[in-house]
Backbone as numpy.savetxt, mean C-alpha at the origin, in Angstrom:
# Nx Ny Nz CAx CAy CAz Cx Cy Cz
15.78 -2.08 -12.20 14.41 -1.69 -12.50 14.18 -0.27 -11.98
13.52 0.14 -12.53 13.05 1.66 -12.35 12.10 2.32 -10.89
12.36 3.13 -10.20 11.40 3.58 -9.11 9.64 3.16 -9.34
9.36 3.38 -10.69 7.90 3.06 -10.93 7.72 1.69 -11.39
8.33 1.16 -11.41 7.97 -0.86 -11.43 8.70 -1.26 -10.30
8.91 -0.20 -9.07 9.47 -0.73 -7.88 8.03 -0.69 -6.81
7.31 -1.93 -6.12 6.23 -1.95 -5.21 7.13 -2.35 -4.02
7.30 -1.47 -2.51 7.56 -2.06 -1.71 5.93 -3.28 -0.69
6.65 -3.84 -0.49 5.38 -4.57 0.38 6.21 -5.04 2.14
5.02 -4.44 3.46 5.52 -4.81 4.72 4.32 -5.26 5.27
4.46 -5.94 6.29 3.17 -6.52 7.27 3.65 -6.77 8.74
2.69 -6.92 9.40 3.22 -7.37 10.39 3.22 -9.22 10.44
3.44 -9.71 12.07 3.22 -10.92 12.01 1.70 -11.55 11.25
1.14 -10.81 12.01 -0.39 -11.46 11.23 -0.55 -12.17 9.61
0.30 -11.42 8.96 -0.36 -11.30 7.84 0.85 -11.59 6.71
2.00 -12.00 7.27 3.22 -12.71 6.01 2.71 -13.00 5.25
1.63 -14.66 5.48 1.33 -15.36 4.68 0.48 -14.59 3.21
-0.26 -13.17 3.75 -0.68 -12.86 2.40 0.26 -11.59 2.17
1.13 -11.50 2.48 2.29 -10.41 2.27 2.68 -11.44 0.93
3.15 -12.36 1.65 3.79 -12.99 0.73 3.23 -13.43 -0.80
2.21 -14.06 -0.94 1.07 -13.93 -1.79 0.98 -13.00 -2.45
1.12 -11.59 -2.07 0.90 -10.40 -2.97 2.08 -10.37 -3.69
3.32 -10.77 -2.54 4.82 -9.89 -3.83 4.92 -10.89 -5.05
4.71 -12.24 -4.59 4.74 -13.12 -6.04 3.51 -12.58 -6.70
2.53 -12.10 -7.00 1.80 -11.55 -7.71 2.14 -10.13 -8.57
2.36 -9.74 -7.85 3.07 -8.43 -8.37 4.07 -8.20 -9.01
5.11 -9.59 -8.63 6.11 -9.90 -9.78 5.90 -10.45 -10.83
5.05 -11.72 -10.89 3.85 -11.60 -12.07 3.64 -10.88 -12.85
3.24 -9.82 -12.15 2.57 -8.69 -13.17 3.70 -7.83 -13.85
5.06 -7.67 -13.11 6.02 -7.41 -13.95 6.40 -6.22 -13.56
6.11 -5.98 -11.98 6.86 -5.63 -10.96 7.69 -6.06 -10.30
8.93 -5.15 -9.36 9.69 -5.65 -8.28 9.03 -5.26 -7.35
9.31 -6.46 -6.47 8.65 -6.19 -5.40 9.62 -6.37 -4.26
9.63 -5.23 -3.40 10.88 -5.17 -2.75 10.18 -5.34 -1.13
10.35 -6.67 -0.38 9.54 -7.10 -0.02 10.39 -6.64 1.82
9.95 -6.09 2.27 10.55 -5.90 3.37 10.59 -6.30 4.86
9.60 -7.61 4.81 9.05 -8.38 6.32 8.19 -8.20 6.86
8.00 -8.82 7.71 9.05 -9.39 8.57 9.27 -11.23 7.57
10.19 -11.78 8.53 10.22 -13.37 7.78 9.97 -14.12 8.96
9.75 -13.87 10.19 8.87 -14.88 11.06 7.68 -14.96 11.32
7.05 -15.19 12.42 5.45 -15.08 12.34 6.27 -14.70 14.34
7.20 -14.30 14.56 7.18 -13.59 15.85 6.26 -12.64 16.38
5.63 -12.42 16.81 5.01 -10.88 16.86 5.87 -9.83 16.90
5.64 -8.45 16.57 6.18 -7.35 15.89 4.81 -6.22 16.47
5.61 -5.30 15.54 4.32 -3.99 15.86 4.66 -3.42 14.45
2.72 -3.25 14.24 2.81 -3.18 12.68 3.26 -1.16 12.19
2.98 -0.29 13.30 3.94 1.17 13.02 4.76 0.89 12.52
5.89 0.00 12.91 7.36 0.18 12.25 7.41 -0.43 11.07
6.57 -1.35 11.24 6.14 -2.30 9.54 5.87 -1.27 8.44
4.56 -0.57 9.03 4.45 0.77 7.89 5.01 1.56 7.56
5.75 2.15 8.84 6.24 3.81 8.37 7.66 3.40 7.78
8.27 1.83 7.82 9.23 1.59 6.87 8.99 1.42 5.74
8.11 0.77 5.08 7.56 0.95 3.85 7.16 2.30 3.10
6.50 3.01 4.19 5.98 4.32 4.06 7.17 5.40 3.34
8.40 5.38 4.35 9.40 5.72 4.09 10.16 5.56 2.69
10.16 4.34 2.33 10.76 4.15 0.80 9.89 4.52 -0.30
8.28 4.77 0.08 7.57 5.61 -1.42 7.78 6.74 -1.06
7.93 7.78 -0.15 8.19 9.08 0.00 9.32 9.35 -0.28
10.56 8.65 -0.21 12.02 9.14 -0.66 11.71 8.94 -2.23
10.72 7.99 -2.99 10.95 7.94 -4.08 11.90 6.48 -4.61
12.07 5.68 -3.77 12.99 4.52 -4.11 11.87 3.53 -4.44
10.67 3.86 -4.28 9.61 3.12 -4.92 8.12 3.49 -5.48
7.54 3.12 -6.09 6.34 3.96 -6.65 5.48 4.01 -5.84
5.00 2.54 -5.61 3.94 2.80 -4.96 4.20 1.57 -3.43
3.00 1.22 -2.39 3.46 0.89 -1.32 1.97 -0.20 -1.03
2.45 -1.26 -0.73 1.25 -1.99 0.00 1.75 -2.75 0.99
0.58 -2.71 2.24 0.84 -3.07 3.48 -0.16 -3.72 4.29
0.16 -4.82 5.16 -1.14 -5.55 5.54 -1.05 -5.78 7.17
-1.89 -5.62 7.83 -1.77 -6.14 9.20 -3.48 -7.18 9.22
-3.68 -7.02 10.68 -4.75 -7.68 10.78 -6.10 -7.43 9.66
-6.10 -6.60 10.10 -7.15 -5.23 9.95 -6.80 -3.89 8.63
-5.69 -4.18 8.46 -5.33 -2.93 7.69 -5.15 -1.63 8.59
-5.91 -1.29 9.34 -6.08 -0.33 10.13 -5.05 0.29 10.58
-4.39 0.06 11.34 -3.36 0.32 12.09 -1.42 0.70 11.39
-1.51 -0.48 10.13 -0.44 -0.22 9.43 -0.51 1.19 8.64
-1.92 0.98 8.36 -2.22 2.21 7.23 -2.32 3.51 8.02
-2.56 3.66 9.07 -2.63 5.02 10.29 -0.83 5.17 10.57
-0.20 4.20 10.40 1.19 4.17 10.64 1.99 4.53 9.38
1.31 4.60 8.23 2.07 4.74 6.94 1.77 6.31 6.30
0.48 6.79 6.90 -0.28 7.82 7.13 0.84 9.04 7.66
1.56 8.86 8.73 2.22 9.79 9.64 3.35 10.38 8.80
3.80 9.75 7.75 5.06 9.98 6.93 4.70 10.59 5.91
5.37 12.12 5.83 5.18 13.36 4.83 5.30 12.43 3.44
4.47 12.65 2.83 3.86 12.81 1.46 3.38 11.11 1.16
2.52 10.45 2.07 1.94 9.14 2.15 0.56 9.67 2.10
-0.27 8.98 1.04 -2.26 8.62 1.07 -2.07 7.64 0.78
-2.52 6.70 2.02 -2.86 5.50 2.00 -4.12 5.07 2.75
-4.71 4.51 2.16 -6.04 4.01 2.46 -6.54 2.27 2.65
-7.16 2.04 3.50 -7.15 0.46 3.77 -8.88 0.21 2.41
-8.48 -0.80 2.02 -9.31 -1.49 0.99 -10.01 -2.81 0.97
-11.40 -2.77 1.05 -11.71 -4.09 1.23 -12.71 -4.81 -0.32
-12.62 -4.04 -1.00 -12.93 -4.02 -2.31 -12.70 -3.56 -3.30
-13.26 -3.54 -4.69 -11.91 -3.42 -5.58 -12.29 -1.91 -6.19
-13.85 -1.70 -5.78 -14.62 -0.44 -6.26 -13.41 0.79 -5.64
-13.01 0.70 -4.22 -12.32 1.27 -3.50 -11.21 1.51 -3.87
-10.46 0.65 -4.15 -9.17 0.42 -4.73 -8.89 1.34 -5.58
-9.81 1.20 -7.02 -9.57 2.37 -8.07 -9.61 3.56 -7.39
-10.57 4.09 -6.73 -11.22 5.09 -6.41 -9.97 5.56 -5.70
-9.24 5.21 -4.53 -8.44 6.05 -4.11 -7.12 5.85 -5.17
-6.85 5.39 -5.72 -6.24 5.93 -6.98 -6.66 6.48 -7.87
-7.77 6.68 -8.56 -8.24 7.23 -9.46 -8.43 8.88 -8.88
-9.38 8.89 -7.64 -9.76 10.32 -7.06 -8.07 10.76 -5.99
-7.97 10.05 -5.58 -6.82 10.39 -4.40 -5.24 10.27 -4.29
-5.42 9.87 -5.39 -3.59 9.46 -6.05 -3.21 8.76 -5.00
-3.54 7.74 -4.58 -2.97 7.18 -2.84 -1.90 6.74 -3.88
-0.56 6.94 -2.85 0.39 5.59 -3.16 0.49 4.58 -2.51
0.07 4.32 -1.48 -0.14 3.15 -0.45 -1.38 2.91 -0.37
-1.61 0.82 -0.38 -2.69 0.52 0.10 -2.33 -0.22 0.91
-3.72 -0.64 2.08 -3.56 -0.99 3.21 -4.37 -2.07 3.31
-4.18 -3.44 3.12 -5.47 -4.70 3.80 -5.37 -5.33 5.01
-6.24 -5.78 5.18 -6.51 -6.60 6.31 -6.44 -7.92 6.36
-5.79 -8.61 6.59 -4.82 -10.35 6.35 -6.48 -10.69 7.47
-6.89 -10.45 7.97 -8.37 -10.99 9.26 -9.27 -10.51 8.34
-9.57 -9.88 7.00 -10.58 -9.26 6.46 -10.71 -9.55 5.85
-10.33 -9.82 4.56 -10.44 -10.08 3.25 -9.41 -11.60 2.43
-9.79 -12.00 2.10 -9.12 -13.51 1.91 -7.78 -13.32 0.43
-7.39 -14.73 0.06 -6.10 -14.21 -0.36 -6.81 -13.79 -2.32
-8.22 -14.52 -2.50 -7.92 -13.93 -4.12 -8.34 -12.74 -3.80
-9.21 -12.20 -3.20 -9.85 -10.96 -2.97 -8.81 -10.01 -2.58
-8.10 -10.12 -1.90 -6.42 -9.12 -1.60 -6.07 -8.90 -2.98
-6.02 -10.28 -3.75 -4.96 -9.72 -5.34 -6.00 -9.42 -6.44
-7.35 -9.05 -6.30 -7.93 -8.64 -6.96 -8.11 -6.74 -6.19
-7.91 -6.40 -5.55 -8.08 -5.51 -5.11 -6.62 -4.79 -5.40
-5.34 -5.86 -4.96 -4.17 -5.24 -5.65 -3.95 -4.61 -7.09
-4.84 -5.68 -8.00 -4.93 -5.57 -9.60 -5.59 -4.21 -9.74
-6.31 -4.15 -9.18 -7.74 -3.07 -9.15 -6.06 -1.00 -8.39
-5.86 -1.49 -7.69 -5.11 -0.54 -7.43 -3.77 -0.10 -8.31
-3.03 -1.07 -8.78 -1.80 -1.23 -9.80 -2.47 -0.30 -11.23
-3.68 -1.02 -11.42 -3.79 -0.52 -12.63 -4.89 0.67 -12.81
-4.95 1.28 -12.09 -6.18 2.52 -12.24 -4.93 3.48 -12.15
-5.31 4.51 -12.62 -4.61 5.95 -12.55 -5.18 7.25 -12.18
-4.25 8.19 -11.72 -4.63 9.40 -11.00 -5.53 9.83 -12.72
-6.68 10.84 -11.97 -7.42 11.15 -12.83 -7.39 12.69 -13.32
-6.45 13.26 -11.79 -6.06 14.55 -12.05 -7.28 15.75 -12.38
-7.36 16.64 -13.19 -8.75 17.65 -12.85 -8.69 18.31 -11.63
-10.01 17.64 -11.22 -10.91 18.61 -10.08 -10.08 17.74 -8.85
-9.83 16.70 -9.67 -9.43 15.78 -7.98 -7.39 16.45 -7.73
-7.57 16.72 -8.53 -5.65 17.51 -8.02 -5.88 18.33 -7.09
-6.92 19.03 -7.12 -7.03 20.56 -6.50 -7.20 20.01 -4.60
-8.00 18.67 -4.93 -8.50 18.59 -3.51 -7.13 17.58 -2.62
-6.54 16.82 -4.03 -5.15 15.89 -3.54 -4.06 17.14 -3.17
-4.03 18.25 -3.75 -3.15 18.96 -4.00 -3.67 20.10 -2.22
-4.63 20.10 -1.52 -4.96 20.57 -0.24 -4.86 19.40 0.94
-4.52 17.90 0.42 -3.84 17.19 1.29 -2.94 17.41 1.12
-2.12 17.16 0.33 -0.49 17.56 0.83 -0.10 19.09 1.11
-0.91 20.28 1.07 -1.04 21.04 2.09 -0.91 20.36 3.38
-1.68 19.64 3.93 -1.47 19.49 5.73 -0.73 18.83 5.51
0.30 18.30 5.32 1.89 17.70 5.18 2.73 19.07 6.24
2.77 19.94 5.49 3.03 21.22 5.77 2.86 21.57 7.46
């Protein structure tokens, strides 16, 4: 399968259970989902959860990136640190488009303590399928990846 029907998905312990939930959805939809852990419910630390995920949409071995901890918070500040990542945590689906539509994010970020499991894959749907809108919003996506730099 191709880099752009490739979704990686990571979480920490918190949040397998809707890690997991999302990649069968996403394969559904007729994506791979290249699902990267953890597979216990050990505790972990969700940085390394992200910036490994983070890592495989910036090399390009995958399109786009979703990631879940408690909160979202913390994975997505961790997926954040890795040159050429916008990722944004989402708790609705208005949002979802929006940082794809205005922000070209390739990573989204939920909260497994926030938002429940249809509301995660409606917010996934909502992100998969909106597109960069490009225009006026390149100019301002195109002065974030300036501070990459």
């Amino acid at each position: 399968m191709t880099a752009s029907k490739r979704i990686v998905l990571s979480s920490d312990h918190a949040a397998i259970d809707l890690r997991q939930a999302i990649a069968a959805h996403v394969t559904s939809l007729g994506f791979e989902a290249v699902d990267i852990g953890p597979t216990t419910t050990e505790s972990t630390h969700y940085p390394k959860h992200g910036a490994a995920a983070a890592d495989l949409v910036a090399s390009g071995d995958c399109a786009l990136g979703i990631i879940v901890c408690g909160t979202g918070q913390g994975i997505m500040m961790a997926a954040n640190k890795v040159t050429g990542i916008r990722c944004g945590v989402c708790t609705d689906t208005f949002s979802a488009k929006m940082i794809r539509a205005h922000n070209d994010a390739n990573m989204l970020a939920l909260g497994a303590r926030v938002v429940g499991e249809g509301l995660a894959l409606e917010i996934v749907d909502a992100f998969l399928t909106t597109e960069f809108e490009g225009g006026r919003h390149a100019i301002r996506v195109d002065m974030i990846k300036e501070l990459d730099a």
